[in-house]
C-alpha positions as CSV (number, residue, x, y, z in Angstrom):
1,X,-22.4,112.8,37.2
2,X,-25.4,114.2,35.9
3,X,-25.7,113.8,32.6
4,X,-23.2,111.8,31.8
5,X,-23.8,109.1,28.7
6,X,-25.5,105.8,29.1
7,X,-23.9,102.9,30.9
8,X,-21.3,105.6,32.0
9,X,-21.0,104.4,35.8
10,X,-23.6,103.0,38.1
11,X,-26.7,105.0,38.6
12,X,-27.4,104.6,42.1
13,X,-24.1,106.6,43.0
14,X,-24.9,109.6,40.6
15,X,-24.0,112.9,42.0
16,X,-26.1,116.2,41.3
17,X,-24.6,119.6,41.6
18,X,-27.2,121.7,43.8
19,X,-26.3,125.8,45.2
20,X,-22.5,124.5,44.5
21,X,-22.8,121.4,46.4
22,X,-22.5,117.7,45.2
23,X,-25.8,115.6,46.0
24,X,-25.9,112.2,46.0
25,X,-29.4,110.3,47.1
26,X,-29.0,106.8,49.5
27,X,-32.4,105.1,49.0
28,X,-34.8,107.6,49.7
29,X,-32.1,109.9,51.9
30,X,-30.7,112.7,50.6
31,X,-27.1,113.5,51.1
32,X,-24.3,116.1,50.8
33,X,-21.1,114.6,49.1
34,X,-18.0,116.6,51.7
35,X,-15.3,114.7,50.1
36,X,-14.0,112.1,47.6
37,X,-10.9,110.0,48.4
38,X,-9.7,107.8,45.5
39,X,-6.9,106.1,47.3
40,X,-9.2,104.8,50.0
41,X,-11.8,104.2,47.7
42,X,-14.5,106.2,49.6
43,X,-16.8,109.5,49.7
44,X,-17.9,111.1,52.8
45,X,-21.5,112.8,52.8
46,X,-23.7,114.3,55.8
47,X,-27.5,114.0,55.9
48,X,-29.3,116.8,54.1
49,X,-31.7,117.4,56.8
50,X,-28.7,118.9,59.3
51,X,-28.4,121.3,57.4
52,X,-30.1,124.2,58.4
53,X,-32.1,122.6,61.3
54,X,-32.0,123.6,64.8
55,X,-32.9,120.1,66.1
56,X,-31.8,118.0,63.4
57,X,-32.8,114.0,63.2
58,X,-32.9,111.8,60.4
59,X,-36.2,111.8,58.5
60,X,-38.5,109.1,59.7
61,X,-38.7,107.2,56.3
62,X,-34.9,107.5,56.3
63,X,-33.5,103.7,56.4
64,X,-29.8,103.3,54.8
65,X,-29.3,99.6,54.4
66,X,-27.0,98.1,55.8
67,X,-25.8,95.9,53.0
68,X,-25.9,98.3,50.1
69,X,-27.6,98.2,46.6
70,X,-27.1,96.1,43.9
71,X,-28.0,96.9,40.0
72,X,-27.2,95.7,36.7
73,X,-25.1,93.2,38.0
74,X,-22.8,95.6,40.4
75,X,-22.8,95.9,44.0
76,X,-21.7,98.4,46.7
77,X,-21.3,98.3,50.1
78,X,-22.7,100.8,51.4
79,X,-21.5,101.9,54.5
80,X,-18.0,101.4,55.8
81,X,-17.2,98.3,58.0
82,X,-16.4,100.4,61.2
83,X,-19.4,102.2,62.3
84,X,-21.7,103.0,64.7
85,X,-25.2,103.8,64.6
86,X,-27.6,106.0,65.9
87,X,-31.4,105.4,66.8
88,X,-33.9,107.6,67.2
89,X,-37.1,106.5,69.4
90,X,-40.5,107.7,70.7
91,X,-41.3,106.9,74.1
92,X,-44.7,107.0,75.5
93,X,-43.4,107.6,79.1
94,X,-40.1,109.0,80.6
95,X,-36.9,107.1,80.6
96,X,-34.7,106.6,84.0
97,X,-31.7,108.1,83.1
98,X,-30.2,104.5,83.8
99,X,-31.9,102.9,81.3
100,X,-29.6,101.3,78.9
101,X,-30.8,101.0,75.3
102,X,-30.5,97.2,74.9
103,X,-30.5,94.0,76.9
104,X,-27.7,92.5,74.9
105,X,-24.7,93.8,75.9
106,X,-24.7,95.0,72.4
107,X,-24.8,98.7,73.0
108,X,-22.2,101.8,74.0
109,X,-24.7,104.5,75.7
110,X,-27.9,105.6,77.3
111,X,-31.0,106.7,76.3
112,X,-30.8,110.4,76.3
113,X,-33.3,112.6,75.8
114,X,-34.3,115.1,73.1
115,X,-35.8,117.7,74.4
116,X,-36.6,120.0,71.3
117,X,-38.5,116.9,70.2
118,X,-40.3,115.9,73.0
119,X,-44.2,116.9,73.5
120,X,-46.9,115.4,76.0
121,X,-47.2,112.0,76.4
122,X,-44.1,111.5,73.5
123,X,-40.8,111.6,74.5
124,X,-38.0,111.2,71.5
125,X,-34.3,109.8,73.3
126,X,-31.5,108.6,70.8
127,X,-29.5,105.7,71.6
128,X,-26.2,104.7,70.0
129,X,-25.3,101.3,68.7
130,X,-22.6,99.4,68.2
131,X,-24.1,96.9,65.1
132,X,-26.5,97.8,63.0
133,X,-29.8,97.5,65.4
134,X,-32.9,95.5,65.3
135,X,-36.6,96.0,66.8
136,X,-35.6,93.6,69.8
137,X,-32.8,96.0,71.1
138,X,-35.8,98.9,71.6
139,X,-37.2,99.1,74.8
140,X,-41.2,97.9,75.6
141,X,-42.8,100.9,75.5
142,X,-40.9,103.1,72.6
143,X,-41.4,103.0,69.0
144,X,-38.6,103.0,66.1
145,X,-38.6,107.0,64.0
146,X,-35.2,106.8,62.2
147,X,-31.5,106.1,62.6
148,X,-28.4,107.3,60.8
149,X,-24.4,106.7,60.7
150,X,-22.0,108.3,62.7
151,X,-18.9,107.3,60.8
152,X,-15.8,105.9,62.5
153,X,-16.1,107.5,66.1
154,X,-14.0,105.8,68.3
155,X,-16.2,103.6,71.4
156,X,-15.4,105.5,73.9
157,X,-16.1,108.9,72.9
158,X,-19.9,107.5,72.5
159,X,-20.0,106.2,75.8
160,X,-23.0,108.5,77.7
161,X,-23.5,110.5,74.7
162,X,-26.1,113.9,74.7
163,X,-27.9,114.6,71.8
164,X,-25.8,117.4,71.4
165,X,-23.1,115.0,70.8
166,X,-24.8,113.1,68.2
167,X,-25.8,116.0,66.2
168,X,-22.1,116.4,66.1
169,X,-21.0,113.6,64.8
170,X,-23.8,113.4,62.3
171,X,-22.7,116.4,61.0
172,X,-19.5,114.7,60.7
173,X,-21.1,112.8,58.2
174,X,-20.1,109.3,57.0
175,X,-18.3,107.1,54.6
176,X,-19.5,105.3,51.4
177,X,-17.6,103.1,49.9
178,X,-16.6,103.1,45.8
179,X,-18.7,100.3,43.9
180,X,-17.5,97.7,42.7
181,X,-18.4,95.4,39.7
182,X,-18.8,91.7,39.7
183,X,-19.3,89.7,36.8
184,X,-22.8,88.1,36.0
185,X,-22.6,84.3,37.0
186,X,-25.1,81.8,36.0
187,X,-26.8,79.4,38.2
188,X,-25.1,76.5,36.6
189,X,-21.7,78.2,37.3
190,X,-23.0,79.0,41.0
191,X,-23.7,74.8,41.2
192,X,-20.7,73.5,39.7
193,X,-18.0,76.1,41.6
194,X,-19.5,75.4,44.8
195,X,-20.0,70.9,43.8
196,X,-15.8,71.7,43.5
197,X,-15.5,73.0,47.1
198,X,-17.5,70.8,48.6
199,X,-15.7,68.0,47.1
200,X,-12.3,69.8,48.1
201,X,-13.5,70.0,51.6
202,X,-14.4,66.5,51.4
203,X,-11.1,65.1,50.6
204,X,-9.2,67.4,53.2
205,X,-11.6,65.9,55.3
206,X,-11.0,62.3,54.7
207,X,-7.8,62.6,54.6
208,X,-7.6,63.4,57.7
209,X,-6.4,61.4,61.1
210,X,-9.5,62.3,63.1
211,X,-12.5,59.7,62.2
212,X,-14.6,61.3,63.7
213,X,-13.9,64.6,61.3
214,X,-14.0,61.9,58.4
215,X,-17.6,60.3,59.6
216,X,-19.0,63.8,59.7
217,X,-17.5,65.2,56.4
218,X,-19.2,62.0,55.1
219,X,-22.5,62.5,56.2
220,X,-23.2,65.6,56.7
221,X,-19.8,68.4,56.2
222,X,-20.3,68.0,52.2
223,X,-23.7,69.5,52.7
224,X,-23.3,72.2,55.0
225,X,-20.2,73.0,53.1
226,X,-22.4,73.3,49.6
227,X,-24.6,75.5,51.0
228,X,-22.8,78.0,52.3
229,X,-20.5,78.4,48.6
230,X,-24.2,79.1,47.5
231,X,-25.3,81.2,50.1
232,X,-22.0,83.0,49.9
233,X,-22.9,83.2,45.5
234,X,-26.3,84.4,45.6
235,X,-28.6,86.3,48.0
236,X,-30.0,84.2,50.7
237,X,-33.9,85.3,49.3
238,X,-33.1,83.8,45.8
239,X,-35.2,81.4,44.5
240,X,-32.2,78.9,43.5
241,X,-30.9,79.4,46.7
242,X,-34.3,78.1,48.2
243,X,-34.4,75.3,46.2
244,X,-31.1,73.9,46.4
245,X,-32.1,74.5,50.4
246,X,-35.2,71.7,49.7
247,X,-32.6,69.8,47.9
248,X,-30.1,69.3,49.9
249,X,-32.7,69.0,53.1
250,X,-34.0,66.2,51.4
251,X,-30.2,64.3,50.3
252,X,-29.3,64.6,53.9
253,X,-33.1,63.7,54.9
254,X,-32.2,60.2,53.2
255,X,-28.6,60.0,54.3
256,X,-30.0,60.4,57.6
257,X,-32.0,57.3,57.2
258,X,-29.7,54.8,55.9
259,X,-27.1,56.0,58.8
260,X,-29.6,54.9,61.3
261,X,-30.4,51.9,59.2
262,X,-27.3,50.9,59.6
263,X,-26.6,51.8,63.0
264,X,-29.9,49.8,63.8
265,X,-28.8,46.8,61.8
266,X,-25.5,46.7,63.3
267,X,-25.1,48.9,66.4
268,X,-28.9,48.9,68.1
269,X,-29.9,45.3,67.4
270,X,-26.4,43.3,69.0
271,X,-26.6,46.0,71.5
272,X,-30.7,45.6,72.4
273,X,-30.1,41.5,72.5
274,X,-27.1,41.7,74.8
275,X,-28.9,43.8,77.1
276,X,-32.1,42.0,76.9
277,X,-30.1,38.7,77.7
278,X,-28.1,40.8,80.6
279,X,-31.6,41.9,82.0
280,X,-32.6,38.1,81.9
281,X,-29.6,37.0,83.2
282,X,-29.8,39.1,86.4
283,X,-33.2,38.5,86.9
284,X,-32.8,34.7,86.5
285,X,-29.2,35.0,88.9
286,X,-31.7,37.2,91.4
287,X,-34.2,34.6,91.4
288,X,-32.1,31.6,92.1
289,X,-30.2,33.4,94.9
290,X,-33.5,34.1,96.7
291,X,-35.0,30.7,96.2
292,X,-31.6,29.1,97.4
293,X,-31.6,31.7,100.5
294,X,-35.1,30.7,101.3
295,X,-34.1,26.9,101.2
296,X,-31.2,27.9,103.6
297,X,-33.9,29.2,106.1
298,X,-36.1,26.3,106.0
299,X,-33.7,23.5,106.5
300,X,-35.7,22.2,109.1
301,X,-38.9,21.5,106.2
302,X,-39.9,17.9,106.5
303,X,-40.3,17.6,103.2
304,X,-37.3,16.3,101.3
305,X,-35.2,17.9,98.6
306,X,-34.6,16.0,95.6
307,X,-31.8,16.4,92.9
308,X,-33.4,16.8,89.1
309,X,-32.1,14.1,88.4
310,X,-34.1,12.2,91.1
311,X,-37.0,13.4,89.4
312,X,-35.9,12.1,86.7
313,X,-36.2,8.6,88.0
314,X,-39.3,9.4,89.9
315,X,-40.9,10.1,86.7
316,X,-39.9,7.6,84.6
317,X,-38.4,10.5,82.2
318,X,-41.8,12.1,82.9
319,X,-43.8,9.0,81.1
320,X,-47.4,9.2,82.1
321,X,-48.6,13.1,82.2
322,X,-51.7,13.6,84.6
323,X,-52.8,16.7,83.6
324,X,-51.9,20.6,82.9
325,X,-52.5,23.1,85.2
326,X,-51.9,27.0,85.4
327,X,-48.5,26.2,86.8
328,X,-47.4,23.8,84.7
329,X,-47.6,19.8,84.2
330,X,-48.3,17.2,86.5
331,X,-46.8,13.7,86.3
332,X,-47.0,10.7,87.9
333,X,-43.9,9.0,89.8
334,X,-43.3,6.2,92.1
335,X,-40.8,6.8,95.3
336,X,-38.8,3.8,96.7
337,X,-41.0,1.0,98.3
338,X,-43.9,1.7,95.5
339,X,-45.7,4.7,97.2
340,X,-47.0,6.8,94.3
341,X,-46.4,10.6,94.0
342,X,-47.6,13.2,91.9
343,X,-45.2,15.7,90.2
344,X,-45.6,19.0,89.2
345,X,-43.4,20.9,86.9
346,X,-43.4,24.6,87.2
347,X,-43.1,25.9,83.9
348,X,-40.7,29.0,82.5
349,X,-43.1,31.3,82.7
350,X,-42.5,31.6,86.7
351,X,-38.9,31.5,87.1
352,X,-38.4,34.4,89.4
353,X,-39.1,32.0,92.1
354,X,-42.3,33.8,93.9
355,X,-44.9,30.4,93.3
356,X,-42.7,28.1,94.3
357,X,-42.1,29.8,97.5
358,X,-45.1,30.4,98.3
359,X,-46.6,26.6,97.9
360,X,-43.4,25.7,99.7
361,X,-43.6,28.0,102.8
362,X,-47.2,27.4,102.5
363,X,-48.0,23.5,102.5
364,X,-44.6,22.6,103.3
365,X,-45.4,21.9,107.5
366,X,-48.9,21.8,107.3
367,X,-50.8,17.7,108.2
368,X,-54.5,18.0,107.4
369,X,-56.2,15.1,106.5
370,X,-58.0,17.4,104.2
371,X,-55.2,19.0,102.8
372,X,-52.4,17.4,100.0
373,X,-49.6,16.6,102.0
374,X,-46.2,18.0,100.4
375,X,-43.4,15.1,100.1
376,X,-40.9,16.8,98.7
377,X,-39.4,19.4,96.3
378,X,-36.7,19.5,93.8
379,X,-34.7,23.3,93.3
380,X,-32.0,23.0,90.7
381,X,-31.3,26.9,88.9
382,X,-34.7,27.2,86.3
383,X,-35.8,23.5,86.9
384,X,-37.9,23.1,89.8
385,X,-40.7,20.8,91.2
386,X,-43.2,20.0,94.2
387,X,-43.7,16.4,94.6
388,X,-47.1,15.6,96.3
389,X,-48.9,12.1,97.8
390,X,-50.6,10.8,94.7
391,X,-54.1,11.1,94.7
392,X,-55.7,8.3,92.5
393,X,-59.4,8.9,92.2
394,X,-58.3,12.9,90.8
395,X,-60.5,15.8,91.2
396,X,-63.7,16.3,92.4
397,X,-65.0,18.3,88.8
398,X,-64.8,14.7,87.0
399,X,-67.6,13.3,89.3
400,X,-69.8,16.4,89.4
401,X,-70.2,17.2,86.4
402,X,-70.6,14.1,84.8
403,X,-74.0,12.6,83.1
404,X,-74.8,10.5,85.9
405,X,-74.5,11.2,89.9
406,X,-71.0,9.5,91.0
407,X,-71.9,10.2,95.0
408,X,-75.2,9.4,97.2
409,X,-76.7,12.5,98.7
410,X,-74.8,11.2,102.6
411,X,-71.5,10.3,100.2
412,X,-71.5,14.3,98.7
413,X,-72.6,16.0,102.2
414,X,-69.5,14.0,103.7
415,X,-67.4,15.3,100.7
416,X,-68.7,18.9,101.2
417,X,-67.5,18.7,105.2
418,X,-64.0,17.3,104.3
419,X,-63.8,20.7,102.0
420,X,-65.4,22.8,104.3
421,X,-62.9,21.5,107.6
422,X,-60.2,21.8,105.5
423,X,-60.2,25.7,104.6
424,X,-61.4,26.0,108.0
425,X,-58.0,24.8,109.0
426,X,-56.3,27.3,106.9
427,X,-57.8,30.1,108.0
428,X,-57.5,29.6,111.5
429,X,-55.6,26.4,112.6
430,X,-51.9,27.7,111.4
431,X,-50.1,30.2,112.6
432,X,-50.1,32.2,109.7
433,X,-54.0,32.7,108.5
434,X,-54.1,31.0,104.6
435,X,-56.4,32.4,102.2
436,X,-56.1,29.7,99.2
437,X,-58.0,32.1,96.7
438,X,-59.1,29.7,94.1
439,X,-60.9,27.4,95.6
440,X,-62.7,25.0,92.7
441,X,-63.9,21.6,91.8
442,X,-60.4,21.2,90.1
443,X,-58.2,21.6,92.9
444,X,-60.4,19.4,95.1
445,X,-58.5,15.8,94.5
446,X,-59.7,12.8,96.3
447,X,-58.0,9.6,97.7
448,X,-58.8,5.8,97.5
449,X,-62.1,6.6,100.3
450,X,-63.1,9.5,98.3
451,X,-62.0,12.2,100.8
452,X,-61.3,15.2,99.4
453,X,-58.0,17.2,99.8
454,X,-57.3,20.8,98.9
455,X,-54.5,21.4,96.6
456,X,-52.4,23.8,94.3
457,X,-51.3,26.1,96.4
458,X,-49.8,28.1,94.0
459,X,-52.0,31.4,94.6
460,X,-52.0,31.3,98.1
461,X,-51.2,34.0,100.4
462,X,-49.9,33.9,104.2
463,X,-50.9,36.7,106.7
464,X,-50.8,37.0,110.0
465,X,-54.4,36.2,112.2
466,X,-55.1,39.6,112.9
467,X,-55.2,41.0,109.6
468,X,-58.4,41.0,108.3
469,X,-57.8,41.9,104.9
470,X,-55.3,41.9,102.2
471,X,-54.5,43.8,99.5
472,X,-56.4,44.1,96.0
473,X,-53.0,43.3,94.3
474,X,-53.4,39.9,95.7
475,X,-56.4,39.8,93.7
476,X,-56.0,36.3,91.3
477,X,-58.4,33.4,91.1
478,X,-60.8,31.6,88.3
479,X,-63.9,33.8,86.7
480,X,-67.2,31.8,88.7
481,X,-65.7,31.4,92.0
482,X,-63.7,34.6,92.7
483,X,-65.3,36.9,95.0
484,X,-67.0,40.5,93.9
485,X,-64.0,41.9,96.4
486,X,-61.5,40.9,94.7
487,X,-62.8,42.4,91.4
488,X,-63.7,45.7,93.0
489,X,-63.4,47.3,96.6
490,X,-67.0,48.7,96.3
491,X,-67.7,45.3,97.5
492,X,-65.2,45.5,100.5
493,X,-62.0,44.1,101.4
494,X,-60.5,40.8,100.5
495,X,-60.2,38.3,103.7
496,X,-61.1,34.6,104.4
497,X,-64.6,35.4,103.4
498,X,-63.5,35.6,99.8
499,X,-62.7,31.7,100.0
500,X,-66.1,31.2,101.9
501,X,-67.5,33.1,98.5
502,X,-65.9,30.3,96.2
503,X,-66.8,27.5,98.3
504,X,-70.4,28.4,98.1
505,X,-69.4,28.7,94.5
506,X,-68.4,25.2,94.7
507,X,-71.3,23.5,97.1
508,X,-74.1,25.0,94.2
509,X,-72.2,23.1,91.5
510,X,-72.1,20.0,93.9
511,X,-75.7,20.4,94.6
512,X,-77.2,20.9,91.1
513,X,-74.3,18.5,89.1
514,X,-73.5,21.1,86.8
515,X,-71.9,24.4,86.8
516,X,-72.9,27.5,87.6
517,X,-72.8,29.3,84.4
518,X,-74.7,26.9,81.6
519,X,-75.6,28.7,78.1
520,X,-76.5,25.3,76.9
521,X,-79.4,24.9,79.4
522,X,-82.5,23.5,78.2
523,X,-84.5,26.9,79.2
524,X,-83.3,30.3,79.7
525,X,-84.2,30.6,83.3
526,X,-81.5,28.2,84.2
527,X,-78.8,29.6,82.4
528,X,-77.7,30.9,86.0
529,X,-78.1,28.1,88.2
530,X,-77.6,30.1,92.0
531,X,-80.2,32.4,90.3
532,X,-82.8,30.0,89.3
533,X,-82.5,27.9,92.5
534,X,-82.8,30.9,95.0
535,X,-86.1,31.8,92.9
536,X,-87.2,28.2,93.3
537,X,-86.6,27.7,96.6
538,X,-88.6,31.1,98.1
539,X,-91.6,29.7,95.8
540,X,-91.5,26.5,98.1
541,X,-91.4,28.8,101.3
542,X,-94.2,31.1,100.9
543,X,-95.9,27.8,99.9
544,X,-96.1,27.7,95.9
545,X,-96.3,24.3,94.2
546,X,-94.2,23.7,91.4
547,X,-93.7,20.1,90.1
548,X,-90.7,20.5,88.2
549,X,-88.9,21.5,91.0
550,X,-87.9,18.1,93.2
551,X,-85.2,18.4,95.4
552,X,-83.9,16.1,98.1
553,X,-83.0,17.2,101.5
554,X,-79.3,17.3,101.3
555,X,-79.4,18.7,97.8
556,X,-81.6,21.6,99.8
557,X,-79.2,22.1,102.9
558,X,-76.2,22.3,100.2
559,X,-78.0,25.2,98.0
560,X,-78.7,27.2,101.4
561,X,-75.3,27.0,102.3
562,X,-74.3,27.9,99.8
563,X,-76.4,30.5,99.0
564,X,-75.3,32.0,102.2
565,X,-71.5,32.1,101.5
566,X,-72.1,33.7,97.9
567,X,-73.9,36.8,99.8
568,X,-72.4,40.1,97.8
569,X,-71.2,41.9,100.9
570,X,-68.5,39.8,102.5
571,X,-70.1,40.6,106.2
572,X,-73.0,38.6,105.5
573,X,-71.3,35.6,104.7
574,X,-70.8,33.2,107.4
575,X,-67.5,32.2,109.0
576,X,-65.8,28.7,107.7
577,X,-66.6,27.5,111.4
578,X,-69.9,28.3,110.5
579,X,-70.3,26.8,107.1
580,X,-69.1,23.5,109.1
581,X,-72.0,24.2,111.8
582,X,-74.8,24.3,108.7
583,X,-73.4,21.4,107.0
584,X,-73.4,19.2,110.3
585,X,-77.1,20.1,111.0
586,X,-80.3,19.5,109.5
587,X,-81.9,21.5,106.7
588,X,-85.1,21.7,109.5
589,X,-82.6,25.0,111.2
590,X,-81.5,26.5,108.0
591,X,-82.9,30.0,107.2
592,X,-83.3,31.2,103.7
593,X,-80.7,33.8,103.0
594,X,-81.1,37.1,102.1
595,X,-81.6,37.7,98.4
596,X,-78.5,37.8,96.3
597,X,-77.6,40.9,94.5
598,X,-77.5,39.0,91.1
599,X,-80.8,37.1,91.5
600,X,-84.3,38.6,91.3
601,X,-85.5,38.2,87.7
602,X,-84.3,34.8,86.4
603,X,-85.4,36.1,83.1
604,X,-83.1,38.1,82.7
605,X,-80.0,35.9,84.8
606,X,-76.9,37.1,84.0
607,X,-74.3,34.2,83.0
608,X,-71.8,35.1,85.8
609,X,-71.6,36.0,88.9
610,X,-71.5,39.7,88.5
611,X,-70.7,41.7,85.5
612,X,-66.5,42.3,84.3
613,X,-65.7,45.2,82.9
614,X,-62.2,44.3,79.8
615,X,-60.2,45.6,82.3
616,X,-61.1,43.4,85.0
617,X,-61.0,40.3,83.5
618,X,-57.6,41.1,82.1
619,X,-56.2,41.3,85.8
620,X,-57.9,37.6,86.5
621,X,-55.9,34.8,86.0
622,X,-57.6,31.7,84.6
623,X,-56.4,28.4,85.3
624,X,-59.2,25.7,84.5
């Protein structure tokens, strides 16, 4: 009471005697004390403002918490557990009258209007609700004033409520409950009682028959456990509360880490190797089944299968190594009755099978004089092998490029011809059209009489006679002699022209004895040799002299040639039938072709054919 000494009671529930009546003030409410009942422990008041008003509602700065007050170390709980609350609202436009006061569920009645409040434009309803409400449970276009208890009013007496019926029960009032007093407890006491139940929990945990319970109580359950002792110690806005927030974020932050440490070392890592080795295993199993299917089909092949161990013998245990391709190594063997073979190894790298397919099915049936003839092939799981008729003078690039010229002018043009007949037959004398695709000195190898032979097949693609072009997916080869079409479609399609693009590729390095693309050239206008010969050769036909430039007549014929078949646009290349046409006839018939779209200014050649972007060149595959 009023008056009353010092530290007599707790001053937040002192009671003031006003006209006769016992006032008691709840935050910044004021409030009539009705009745006081010591064996429930509780006071029952009614809101001041009732009083004498005509259309009573709570004051707008009116807010009893929900939670009580704390001072000096005590605590009351305000308001009674059972209760229900009333909210006052001010809505900017009418209300359907089936409007319900919350999309939660949460709620008992309706808005309903207050019509001694209500003006223009401002319409105060008052909704009930069940817990104590929040901003989100308001409707869109209403604003919060005030709300107030209505004591322990059963649910369904609220249900549809008037505002009649609210001012009644708030004039009813509602209970407060006594205080009660708690002694002070230090942080250290809050850290050590709730360290004791977390361990407690832990070993009820453990101790338990469920791992997975055990696992969790391990990891994580201590921590969640410690926190909420704390939580349920101090107020959650406390500063040690905070901090033992950061610090237990960051203990289970670090246990967090070594679990999955652990998990990766022993859980992650078997499990990512025995899945990588399943993934191998079925692509490998998928592999062999599809070459030994294939095989199945192609019985008839004239070539001859060999056991690996056959190779074996062939080889001599692979003795004397020819050379190293793209596709792997090639060795030299000797069949029964002394005929020489060579042998290629396909390496690892291609063991889903689709290479050697395609050199099978591809040179497997096909007799060209100048074309390697297939003698057999060897298909045993991973280890396979194509054995071919040995060629013993080796490729063409070791005699044109060397310091001295291996071939007479008649000798080369011959050579030319062979190469020339033979893609021809590719492209048109199988049933299924051939586009080799990498056409190069390298995989030109020559016989005992020097004629030349196309082989390594392994990029080759079948497709029937009427298609006249392929995909750009097919698009592999060797930088210098792969056609502008199969780097980009601005150039056009890829077709049998794209071989006619290498081979005049190939007749230019024939003709000059030296590649293409030479950054050790003796002056900077040859760097590019199709550049600086097309310049060359329109000086001698509008009549210029220039005495460095001496070139015979076959060396002429082969630079026109090819200087037609390396035209940028694929139509203006000539046919392989053609090329053969050209290289039969004189060099009196042959027209100068049109200029190149890399030549012009052999000052400033460029030292390919055409400029890569590092995302072309990464799709080229480069086998010299």
């Amino acid at each position: 009471m009023q008056g009353d000494p010092s530290g007599c009671g707790v001053p937040e529930y002192e009671l003031v005697c006003v006209d006769s009546k016992a006032v008691i003030h709840i935050n910044t409410g004021r409030y009539f004390v009705t009745n006081i009942s010591y064996t429930d422990k509780n006071f029952w008041v009614v809101d001041a403002n009732l009083d004498n008003s005509s259309c009573p509602i709570p004051a707008s700065n009116q807010r009893p918490y929900e939670y009580g007050l704390s001072s000096n170390g005590s605590s009351t709980l305000l308001i009674t557990d059972t209760v229900t609350w009333a909210v006052f609202v001010s809505c900017s436009e009418i209300l359907g009258s089936d409007v319900i006061s919350s999309s939660t569920g949460c709620c008992s009645g309706m808005y309903s209007l207050v019509d001694c409040r209500s003006r223009k434009n401002s319409f105060v309803y008052v909704f009930t609700h069940t817990f104590f409400p929040w901003v989100r449970d308001i409707k869109p276009s209403c604003r919060y004033l005030s709300m107030i208890p209505l004591g322990n009013q059963q649910m369904s007496a609220l249900d549809n409520a008037t505002f009649e019926d609210v001012v009644k029960f708030m004039r009813d009032g509602f209970a407060v409950r006594f205080p009660y007093h708690r002694e002070p407890i230090t942080h250290r006491q809050i850290i050590n009682r709730c360290l004791n139940d977390s361990l407690s929990y832990f070993y009820d945990q453990i101790s338990g028959p469920s791992i997975v319970d055990q696992t969790f109580a391990t990891v994580f359950g201590i921590d969640r456990q410690f926190l909420r002792c704390v939580e349920d110690y101090t107020h959650t806005r406390s500063k040690i509360y905070w901090a033992l927030i950061v610090v237990v974020s960051a203990v289970v932050i670090v246990k967090f880490m070594i679990v999955l440490a652990v998990l990766s070392r022993f859980v992650f890592a078997p499990l990512s190797v025995l899945t990588f080795l399943a993934f191998k295993y079925w692509k490998t199993k998928i592999s062999i089944d599809s070459v030994e299917k294939f095989l199945q089909m192609q019985q008839t092949l004239s070539p001859t299968r060999y056991a690996y161990t056959d190779i074996t013998a062939i080889t001599g245990h692979f003795r004397e190594k020819l050379g190293q391709g793209g596709y792997g190594s090639v060795y030299k063997g000797v069949l029964p009755g002394e005929a020489f073979v060579a042998v290629k190894m396909l390496e690892n790298s291609f063991c889903n099978g689709d290479e050697f397919i395609s050199e099978l099915s591809t040179i497997g049936n096909i007799h060209h004089v100048n074309v390697v003839r297939l003698v057999g092939f060897c298909s045993e799981e991973m280890r396979r092998a194509l054995v071919y008729e040995y060629m013993p003078r080796g490729s063409l690039d070791k005699y044109i490029f060397s310091s001295e010229r291996s071939f007479s002018w008649d000798k080369l043009n011959e050579i030319a011809l062979g190469i020339a007949r033979g893609i021809n037959y590719l492209h048109g004398g199988c049933e299924m059209q051939i586009l080799h695709l990498d056409i190069k000195p390298h995989n030109i190898l020559l016989d005992n009489n020097f004629t030349p032979k196309i082989a390594d097949f392994g990029l080759a693609k079948l497709y029937p006679r009427d298609n006249s072009f392929v995909p750009v997916s097919a698009a592999r080869g060797t930088i210098g002699y792969i056609a502008p079409e199969m780097i980009s479609r601005n150039f056009g399609v890829i077709s049998c022209k794209s071989d006619v693009y290498s081979f005049g590729m190939l007749l230019l390095e024939m003709a000059g004895g030296r590649r293409n693309s030479d950054q050790h050239a003796a002056r900077r206008s040859q760097t590019y040799y199709p550049a600086w010969v097309y310049n060359h050769l329109t000086r001698q036909e509008v009549g210029e002299i220039c005495k460095a430039f001496d070139i015979h007549e076959v060396e002429r014929k082969l630079c026109i040639v090819g200087l037609w078949c390396i035209q940028m646009n694929s139509h203006d290349r000539p046919t392989m039938s053609e090329v053969i046409e050209m290289l039969e006839a004189g060099v009196d018939g042959l027209q100068i072709p049109p200029e190149p779209f890399f030549c012009g200014d052999e000052q400033n050649s460029v030292t390919g054919t055409f400029h890569f972007s590092s995302l072309e060149l990464s799709a080229i595959s480069e086998n010299d």
